[in-house]
N, CA, C and O atoms as a printed pandas DataFrame, in Angstrom:
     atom_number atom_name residue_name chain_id  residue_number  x_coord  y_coord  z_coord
0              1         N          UNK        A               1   -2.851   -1.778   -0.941
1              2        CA          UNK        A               1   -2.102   -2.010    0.274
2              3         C          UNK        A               1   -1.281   -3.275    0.119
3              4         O          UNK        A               1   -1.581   -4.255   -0.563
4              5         N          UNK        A               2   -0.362   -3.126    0.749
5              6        CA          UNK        A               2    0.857   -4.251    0.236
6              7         C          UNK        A               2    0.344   -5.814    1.663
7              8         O          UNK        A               2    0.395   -5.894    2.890
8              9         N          UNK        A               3   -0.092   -6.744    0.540
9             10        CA          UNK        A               3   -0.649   -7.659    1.683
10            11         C          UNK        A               3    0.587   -8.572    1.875
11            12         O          UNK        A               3    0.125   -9.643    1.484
12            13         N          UNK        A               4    1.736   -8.794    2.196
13            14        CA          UNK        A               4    2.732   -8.893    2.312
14            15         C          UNK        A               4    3.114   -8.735    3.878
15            16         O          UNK        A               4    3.723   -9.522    4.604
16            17         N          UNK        A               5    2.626   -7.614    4.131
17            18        CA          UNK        A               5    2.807   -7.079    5.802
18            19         C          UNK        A               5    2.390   -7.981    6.306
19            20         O          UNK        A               5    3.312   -8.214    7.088
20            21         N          UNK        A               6    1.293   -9.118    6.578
21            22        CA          UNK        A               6    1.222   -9.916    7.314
22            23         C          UNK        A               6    0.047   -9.321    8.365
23            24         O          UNK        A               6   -0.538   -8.258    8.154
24            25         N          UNK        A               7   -0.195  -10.165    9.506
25            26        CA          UNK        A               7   -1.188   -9.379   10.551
26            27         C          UNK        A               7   -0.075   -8.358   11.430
27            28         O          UNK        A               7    1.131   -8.475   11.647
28            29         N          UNK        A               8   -0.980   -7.423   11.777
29            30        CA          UNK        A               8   -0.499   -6.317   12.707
30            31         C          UNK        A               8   -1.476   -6.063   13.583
31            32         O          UNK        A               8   -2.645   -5.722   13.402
32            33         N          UNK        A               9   -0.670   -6.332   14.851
33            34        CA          UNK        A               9   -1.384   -6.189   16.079
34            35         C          UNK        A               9   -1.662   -5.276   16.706
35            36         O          UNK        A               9   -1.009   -5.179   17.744
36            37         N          UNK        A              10   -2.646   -4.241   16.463
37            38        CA          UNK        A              10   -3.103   -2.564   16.996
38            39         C          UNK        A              10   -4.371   -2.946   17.542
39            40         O          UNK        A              10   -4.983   -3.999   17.721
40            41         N          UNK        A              11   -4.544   -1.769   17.735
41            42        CA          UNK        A              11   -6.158   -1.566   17.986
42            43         C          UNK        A              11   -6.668   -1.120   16.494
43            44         O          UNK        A              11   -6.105   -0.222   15.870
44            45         N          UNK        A              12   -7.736   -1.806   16.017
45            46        CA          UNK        A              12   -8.576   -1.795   14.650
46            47         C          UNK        A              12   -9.289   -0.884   15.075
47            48         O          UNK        A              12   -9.032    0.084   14.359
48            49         N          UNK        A              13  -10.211   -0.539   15.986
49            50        CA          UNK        A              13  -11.104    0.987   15.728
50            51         C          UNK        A              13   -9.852    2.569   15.924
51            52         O          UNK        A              13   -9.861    3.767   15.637
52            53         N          UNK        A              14   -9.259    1.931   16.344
53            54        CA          UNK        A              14   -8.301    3.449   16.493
54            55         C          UNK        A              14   -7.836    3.619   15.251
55            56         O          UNK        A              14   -8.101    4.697   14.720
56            57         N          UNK        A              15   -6.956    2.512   14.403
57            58        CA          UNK        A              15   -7.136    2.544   12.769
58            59         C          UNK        A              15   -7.697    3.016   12.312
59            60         O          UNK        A              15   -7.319    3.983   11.650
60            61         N          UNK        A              16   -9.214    2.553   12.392
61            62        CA          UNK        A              16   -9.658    2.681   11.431
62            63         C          UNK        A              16  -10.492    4.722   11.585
63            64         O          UNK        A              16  -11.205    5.453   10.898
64            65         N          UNK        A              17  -10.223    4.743   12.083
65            66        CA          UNK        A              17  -10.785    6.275   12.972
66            67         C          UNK        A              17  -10.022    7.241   12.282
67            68         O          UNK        A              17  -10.581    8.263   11.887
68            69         N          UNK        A              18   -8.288    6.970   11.999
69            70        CA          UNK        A              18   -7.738    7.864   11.570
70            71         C          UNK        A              18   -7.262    7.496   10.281
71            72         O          UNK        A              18   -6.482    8.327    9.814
72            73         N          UNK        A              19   -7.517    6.394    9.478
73            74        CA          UNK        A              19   -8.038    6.167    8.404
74            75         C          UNK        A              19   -9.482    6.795    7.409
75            76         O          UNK        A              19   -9.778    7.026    6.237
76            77         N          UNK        A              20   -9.991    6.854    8.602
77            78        CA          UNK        A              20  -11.359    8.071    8.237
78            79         C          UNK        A              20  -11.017    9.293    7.795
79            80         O          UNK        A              20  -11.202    9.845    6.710
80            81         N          UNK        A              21  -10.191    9.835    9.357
81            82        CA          UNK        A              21   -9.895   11.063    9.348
82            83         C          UNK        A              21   -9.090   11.577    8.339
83            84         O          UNK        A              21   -9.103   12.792    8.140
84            85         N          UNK        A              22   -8.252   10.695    7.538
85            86        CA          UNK        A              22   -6.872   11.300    6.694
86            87         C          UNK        A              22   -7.423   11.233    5.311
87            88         O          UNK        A              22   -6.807   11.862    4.450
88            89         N          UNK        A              23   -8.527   10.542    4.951
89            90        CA          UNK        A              23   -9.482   10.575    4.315
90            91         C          UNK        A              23   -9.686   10.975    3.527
91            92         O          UNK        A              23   -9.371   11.104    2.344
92            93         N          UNK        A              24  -11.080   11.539    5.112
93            94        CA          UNK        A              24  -11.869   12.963    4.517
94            95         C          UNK        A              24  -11.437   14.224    4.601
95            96         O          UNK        A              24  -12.069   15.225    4.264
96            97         N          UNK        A              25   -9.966   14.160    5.216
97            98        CA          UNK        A              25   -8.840   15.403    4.658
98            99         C          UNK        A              25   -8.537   15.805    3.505
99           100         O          UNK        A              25   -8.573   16.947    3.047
100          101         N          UNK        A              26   -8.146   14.556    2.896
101          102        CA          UNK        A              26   -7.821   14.329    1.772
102          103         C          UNK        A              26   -8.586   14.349    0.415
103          104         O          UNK        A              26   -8.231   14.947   -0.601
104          105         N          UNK        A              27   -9.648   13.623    0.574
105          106        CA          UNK        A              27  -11.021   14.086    0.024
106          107         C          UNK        A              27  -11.570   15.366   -0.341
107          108         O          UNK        A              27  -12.283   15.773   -1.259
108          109         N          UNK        A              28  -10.970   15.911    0.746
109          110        CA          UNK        A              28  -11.698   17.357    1.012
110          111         C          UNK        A              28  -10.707   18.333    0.447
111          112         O          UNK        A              28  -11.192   19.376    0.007
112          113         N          UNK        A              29   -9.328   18.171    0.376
113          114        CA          UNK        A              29   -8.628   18.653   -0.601
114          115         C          UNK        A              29   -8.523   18.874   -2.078
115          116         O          UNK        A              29   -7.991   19.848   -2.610
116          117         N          UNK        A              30   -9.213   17.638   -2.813
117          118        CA          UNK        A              30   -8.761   17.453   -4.096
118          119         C          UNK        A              30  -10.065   17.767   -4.740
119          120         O          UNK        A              30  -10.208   17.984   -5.943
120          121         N          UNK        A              31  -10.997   17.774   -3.850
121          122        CA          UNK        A              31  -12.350   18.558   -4.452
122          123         C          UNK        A              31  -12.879   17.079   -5.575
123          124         O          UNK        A              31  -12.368   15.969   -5.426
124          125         N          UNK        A              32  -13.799   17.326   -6.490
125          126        CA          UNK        A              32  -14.658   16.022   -7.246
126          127         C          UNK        A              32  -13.286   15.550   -8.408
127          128         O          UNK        A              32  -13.402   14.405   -8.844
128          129         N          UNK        A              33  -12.157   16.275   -8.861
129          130        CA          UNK        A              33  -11.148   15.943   -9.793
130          131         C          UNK        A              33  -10.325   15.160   -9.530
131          132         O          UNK        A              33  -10.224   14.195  -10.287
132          133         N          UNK        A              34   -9.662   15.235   -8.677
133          134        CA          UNK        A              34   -8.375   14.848   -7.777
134          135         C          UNK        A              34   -8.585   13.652   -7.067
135          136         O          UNK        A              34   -9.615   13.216   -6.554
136          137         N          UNK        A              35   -7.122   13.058   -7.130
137          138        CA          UNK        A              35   -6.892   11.614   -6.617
138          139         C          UNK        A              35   -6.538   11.784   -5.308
139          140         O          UNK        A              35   -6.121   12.859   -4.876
140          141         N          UNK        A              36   -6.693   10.668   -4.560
141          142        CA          UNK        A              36   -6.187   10.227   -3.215
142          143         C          UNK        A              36   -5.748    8.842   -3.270
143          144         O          UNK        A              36   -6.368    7.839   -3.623
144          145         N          UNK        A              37   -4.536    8.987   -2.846
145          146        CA          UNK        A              37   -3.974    7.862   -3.060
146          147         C          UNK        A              37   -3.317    6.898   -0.884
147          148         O          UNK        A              37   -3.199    7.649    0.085
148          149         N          UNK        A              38   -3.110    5.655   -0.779
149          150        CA          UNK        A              38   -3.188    5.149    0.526
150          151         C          UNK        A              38   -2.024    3.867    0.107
151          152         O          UNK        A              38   -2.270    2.945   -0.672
152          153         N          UNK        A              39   -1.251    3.996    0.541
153          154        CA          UNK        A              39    0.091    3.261    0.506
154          155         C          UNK        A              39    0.461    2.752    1.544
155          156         O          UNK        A              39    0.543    3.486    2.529
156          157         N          UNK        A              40    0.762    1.508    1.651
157          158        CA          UNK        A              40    1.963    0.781    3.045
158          159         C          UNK        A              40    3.544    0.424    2.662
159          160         O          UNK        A              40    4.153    0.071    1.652
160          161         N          UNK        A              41    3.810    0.678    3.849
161          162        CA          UNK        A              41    5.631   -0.123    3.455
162          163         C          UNK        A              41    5.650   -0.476    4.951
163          164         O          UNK        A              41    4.925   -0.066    5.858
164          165         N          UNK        A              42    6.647   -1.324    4.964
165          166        CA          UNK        A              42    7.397   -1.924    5.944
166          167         C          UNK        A              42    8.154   -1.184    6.265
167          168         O          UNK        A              42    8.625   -0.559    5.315
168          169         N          UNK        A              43    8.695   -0.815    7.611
169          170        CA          UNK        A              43   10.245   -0.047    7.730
170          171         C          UNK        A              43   10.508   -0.578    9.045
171          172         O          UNK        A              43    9.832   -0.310   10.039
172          173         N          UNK        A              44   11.606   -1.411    9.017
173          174        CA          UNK        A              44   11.638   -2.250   10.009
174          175         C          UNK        A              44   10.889   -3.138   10.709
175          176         O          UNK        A              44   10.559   -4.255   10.314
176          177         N          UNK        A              45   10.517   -2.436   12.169
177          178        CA          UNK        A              45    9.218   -3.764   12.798
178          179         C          UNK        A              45    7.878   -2.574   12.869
179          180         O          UNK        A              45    6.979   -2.751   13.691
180          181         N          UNK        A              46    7.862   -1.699   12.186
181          182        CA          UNK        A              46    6.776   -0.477   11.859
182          183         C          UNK        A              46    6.055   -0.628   10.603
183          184         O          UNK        A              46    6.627   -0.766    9.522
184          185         N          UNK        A              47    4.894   -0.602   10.745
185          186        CA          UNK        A              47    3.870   -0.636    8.999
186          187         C          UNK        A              47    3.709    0.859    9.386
187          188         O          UNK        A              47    3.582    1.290   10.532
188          189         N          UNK        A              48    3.746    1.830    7.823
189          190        CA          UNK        A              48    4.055    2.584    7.537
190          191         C          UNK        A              48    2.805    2.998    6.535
191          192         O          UNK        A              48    2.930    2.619    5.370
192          193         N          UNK        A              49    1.716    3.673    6.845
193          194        CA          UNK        A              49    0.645    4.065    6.080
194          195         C          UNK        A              49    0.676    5.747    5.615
195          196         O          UNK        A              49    0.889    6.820    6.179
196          197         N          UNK        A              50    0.351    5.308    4.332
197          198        CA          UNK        A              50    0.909    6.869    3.885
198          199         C          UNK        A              50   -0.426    7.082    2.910
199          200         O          UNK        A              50   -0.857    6.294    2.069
200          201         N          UNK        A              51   -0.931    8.346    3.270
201          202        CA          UNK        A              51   -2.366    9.123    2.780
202          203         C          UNK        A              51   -1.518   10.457    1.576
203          204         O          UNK        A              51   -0.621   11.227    1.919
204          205         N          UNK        A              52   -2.025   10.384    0.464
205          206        CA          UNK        A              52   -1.539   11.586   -0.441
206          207         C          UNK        A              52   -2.833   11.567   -1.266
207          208         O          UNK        A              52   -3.739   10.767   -1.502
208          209         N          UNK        A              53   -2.388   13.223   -1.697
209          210        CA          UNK        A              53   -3.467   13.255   -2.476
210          211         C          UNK        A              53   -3.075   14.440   -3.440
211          212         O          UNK        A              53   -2.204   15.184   -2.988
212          213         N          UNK        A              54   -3.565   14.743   -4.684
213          214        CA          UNK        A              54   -3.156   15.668   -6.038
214          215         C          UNK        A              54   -3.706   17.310   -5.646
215          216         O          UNK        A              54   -3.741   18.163   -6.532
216          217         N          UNK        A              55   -4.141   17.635   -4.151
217          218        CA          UNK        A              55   -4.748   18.827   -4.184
218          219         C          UNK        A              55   -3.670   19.700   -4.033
219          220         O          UNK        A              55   -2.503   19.309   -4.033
220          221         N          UNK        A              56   -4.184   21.479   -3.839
221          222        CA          UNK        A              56   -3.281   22.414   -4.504
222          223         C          UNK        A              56   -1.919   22.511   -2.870
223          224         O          UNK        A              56   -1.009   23.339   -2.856
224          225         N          UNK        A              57   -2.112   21.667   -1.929
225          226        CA          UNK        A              57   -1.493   21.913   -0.947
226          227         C          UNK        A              57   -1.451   22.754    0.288
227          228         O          UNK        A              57   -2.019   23.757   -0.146
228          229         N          UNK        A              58   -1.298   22.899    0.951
229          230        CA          UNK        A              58   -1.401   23.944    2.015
230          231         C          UNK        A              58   -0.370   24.665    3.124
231          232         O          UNK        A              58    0.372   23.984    3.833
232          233         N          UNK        A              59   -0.415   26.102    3.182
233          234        CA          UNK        A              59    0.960   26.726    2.962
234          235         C          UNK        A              59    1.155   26.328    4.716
235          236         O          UNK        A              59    0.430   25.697    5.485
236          237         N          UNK        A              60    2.516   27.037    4.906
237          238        CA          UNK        A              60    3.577   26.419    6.348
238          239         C          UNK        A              60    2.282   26.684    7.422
239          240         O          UNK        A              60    1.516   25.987    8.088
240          241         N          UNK        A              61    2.510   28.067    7.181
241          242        CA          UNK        A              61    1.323   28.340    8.446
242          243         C          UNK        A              61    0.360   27.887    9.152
243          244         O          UNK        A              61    0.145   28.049   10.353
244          245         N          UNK        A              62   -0.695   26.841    7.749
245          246        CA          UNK        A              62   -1.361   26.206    7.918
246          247         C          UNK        A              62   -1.070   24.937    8.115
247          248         O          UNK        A              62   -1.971   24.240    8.583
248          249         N          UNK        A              63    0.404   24.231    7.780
249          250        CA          UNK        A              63    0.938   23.122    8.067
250          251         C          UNK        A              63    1.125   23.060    9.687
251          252         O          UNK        A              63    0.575   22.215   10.394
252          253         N          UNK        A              64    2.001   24.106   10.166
253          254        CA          UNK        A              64    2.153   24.013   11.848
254          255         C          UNK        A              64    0.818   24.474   12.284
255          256         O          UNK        A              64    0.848   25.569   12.846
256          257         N          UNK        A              65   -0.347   23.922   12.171
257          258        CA          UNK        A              65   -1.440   23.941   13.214
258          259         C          UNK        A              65   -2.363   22.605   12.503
259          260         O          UNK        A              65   -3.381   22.458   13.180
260          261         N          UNK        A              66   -2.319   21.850   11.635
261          262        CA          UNK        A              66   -2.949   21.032   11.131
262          263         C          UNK        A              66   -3.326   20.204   12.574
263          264         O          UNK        A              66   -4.510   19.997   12.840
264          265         N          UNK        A              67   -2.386   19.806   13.365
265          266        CA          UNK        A              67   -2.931   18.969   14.749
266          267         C          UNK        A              67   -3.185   19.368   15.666
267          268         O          UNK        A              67   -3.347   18.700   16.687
268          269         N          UNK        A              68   -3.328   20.926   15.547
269          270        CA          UNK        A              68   -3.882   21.458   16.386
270          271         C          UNK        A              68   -5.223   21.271   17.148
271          272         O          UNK        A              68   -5.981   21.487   16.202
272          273         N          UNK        A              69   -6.032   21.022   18.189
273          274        CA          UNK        A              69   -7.439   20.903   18.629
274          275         C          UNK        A              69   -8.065   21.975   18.131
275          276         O          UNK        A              69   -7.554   23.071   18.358
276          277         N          UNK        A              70   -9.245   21.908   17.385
277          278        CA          UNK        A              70  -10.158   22.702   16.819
278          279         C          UNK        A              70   -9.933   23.652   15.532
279          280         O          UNK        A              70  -10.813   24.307   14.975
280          281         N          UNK        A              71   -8.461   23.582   15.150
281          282        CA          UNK        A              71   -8.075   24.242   13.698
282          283         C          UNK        A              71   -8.456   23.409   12.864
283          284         O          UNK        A              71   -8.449   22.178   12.865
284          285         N          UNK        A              72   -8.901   24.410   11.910
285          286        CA          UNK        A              72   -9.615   23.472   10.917
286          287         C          UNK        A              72   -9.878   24.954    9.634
287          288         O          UNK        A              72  -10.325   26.048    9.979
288          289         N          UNK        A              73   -9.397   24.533    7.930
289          290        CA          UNK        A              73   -9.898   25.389    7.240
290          291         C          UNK        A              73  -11.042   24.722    6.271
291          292         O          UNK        A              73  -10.917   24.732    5.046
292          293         N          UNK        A              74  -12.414   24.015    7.088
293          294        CA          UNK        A              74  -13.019   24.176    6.290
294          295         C          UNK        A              74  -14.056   25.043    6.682
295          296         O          UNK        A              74  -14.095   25.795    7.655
296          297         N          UNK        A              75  -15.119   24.788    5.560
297          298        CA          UNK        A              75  -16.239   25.991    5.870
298          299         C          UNK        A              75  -17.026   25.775    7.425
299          300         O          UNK        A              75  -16.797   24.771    8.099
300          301         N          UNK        A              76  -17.740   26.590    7.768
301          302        CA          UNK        A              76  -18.575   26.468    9.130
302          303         C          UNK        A              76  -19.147   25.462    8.689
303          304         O          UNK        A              76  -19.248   25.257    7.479
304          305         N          UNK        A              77  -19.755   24.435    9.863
305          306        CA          UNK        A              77  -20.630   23.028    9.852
306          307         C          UNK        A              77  -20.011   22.053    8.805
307          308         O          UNK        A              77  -20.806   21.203    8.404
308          309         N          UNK        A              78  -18.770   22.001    8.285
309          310        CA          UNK        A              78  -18.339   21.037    7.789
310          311         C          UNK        A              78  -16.950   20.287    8.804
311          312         O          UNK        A              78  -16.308   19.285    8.488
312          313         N          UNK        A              79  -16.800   20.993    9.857
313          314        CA          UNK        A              79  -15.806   20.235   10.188
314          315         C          UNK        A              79  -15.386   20.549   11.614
315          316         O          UNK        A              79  -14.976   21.706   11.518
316          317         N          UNK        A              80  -15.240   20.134   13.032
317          318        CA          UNK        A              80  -14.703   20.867   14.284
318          319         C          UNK        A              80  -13.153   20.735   13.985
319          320         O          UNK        A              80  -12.699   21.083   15.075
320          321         N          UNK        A              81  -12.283   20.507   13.352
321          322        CA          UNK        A              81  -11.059   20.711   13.405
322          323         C          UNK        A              81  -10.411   19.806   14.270
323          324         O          UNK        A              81   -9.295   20.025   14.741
324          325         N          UNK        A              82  -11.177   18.646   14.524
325          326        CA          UNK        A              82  -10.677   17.851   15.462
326          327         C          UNK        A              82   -9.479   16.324   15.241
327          328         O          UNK        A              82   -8.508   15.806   15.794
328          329         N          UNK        A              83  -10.407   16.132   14.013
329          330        CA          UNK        A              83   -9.772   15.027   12.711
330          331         C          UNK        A              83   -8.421   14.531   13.160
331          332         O          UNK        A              83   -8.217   13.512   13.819
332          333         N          UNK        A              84   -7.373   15.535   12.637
333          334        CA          UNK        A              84   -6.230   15.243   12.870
334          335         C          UNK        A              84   -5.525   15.312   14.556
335          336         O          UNK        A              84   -4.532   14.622   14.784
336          337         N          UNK        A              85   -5.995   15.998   15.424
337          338        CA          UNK        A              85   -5.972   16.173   16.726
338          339         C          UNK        A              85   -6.039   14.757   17.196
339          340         O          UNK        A              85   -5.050   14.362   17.813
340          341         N          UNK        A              86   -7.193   13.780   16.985
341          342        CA          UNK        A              86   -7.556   12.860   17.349
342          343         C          UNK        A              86   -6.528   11.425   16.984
343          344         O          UNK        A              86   -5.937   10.618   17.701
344          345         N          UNK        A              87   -6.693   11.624   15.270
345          346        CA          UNK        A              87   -5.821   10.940   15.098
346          347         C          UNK        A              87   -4.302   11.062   15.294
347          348         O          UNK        A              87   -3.753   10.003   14.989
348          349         N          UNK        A              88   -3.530   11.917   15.666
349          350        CA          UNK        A              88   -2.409   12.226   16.210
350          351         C          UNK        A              88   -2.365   11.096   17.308
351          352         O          UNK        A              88   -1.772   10.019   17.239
352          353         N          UNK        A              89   -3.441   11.795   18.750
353          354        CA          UNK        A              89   -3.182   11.048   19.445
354          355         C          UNK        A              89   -4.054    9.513   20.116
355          356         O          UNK        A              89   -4.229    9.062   21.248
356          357         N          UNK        A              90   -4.413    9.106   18.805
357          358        CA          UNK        A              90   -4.984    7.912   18.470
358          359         C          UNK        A              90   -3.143    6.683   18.359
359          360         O          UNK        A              90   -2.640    5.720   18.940
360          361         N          UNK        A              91   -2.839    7.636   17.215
361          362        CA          UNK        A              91   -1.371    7.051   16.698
362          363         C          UNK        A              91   -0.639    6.849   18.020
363          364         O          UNK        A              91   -0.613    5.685   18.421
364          365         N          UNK        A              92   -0.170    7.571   18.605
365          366        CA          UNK        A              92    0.930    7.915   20.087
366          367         C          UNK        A              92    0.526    6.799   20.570
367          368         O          UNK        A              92    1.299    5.848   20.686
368          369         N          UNK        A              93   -1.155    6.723   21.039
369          370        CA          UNK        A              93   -1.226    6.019   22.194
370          371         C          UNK        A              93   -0.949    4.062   21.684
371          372         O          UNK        A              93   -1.044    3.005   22.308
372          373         N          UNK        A              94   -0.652    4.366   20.512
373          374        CA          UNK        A              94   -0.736    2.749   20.118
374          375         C          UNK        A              94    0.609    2.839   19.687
375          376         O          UNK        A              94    0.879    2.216   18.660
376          377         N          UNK        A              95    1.677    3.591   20.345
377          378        CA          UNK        A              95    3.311    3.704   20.204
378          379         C          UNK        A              95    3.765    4.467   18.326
379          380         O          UNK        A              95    4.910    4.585   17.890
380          381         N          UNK        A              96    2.967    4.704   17.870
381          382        CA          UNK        A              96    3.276    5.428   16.197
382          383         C          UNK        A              96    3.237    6.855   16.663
383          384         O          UNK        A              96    3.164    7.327   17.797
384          385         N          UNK        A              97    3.332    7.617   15.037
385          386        CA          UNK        A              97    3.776    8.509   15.165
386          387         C          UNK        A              97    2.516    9.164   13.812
387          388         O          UNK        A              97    1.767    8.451   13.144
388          389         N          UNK        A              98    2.598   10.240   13.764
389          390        CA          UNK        A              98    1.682   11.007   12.354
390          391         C          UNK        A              98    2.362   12.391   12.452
391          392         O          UNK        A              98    2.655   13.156   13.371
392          393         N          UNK        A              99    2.522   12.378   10.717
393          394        CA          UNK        A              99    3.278   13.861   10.363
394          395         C          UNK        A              99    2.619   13.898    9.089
395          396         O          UNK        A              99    2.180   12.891    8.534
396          397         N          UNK        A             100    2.529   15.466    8.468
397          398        CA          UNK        A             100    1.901   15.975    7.584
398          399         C          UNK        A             100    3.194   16.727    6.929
399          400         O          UNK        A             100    4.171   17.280    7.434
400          401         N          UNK        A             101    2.778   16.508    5.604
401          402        CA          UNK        A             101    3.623   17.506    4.976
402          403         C          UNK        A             101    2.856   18.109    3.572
403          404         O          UNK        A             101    1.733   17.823    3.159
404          405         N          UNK        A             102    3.681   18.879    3.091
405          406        CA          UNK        A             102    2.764   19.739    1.727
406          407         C          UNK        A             102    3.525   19.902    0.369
407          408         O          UNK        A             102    3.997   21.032    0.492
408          409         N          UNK        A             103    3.840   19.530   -0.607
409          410        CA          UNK        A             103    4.374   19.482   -1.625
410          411         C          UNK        A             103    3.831   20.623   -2.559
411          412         O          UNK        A             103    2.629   20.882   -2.502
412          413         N          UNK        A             104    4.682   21.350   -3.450
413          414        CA          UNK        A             104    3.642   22.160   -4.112
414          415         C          UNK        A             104    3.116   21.459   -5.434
415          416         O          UNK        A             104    2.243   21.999   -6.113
């Protein structure tokens, strides 16, 4: 993380909540092989946190419902589908924004 940014004034458990959440998304993508990688930039008066990771991606369909409440593709008892729901509007309420995208 680029310590450069300086302090930033949020709420730290709402951070850190969807710091969890993008995670163990991410985590949960790339399976025991695969990297996850967690990046900052500056862009203007906005810190800019960016979650990637080397897994096989996931197609449109499943892209337009990722923030959906209760969608979720993992197995039963691993997950309510809530993750990104939360952190969506974790982000909003502290004036940010969260978007997903899928590379092949």
């Amino acid at each position: 993380l680029d310590e450069s940014l300086g302090v930033v004034g949020t709420d730290e458990a709402m951070v850190r909540q969807i710091l969890d959440n993008l995670l163990d998304n991410a985590l949960a993508a790339v399976h025991e092989a695969g990297r996850v990688r967690v990046s900052t930039l500056l862009e203007g008066e906005r810190v800019c946190v960016e979650v990637s990771d080397d897994g096989p991606g996931i197609t449109p369909d499943t892209l337009a419902r990722v923030f959906d409440p209760f969608f979720t593709t993992k197995d039963p008892g691993r997950g309510a589908g809530l993750g990104l729901a939360i952190s969506l509007t974790y982000a909003e309420a502290m004036g940010g924004t969260l978007t997903a995208e899928s590379k092949p």
